[in-house]
C-alpha positions in Angstrom: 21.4 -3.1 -7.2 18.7 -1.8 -5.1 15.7 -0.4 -6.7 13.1 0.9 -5.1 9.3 1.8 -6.6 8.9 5.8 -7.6 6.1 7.4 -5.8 4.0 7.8 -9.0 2.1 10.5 -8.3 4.9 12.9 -6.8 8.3 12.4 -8.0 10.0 14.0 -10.8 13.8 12.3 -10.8 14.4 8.6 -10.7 17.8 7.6 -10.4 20.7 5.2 -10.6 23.4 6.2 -7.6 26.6 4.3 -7.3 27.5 3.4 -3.7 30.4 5.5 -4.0 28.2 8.2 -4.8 25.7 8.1 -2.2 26.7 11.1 -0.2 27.4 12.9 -3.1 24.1 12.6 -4.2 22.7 13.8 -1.0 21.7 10.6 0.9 21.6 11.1 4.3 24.2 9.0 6.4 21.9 6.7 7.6 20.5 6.3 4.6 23.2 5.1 2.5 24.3 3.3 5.2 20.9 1.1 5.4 21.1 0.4 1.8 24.7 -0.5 1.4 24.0 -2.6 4.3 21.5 -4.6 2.3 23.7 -4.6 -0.6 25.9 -6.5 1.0 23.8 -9.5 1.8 23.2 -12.3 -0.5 20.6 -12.0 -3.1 20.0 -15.5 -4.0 18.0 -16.8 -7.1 15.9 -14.9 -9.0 12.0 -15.3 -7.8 10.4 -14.8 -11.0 12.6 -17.2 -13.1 11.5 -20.6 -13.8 12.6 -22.5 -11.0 14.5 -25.1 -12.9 16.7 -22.7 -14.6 16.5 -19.5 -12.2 19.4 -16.9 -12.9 21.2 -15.2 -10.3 19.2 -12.5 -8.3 21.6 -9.0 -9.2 18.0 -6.8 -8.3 16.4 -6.5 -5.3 13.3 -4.2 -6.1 11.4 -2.9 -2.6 8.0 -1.8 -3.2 6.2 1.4 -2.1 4.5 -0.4 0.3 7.4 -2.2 1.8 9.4 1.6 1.8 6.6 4.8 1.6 9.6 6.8 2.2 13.2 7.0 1.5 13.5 8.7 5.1 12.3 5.8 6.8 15.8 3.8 7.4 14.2 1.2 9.7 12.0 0.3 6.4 14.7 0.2 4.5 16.8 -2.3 6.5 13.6 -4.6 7.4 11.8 -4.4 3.5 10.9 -7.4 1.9 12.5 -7.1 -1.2 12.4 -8.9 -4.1 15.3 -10.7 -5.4 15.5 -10.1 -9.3 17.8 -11.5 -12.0 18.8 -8.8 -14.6 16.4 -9.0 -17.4 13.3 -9.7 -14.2 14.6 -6.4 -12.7 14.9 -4.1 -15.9 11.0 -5.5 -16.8 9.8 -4.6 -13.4 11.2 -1.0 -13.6 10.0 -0.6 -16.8 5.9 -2.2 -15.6 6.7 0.1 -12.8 6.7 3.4 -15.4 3.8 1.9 -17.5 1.7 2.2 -14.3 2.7 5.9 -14.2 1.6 7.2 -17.7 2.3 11.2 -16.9 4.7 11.6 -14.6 6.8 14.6 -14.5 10.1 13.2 -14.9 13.2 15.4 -15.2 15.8 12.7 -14.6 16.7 8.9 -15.3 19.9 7.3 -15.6 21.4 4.0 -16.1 23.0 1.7 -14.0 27.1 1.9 -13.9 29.5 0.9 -11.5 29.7 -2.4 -9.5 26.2 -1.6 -6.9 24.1 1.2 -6.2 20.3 2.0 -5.7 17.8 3.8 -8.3 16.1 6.2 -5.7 13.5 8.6 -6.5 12.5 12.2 -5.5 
């Protein structure tokens, strides 16, 4: 899964689009095709377990700064991400809201499927 951080003081839907899904849901082309492209590469180890006992990364969270824009597909393919375990990548979402305290959100989902990216607009 791909997750990348809401614009916090401008969107109103944050959600969880299966890679199947991603022209469906209005992705443009290149796009999706950026993202699946990085959902296809290794993820690793999580970077915020403990070393010694680090879980397999299944997140990779890109930051606002890494990707301002969802238009920007050269960002997209070239973001540091970070590579996130489960339970590391469900707590950053959720520190990600807490910074947000009155968004206008319309929209969230959960995850479902095999991959996909939360997206925002």
């Amino acid at each position: 899964m791909i997750a990348f951080e809401p614009d916090g003081a401008e969107f109103t839907q944050y959600f969880f689009v299966g890679t199947g899904e991603f022209s469906a849901a209005g992705l443009q082309p290149e796009v999706a095709a950026a993202i699946s492209r990085r959902l296809e590469q290794p993820m690793g180890r999580c970077e915020s377990c403990d070393p010694s006992n680090a879980r397999a990364a299944t997140w990779l969270w890109i930051s606002r700064d890494e990707v301002p824009s969802l238009d920007d597909v050269a960002r997209i393919a070239m973001a540091r991400a970070q590579a996130l375990c489960s339970v590391h990548g469900a707590q950053k979402l959720l520190e990600s809201f807490a910074r947000t305290p009155e968004a206008n959100l319309f929209y969230v989902n959960v995850p479902y499927g095999e991959s996909g990216a939360y997206v925002w607009f």
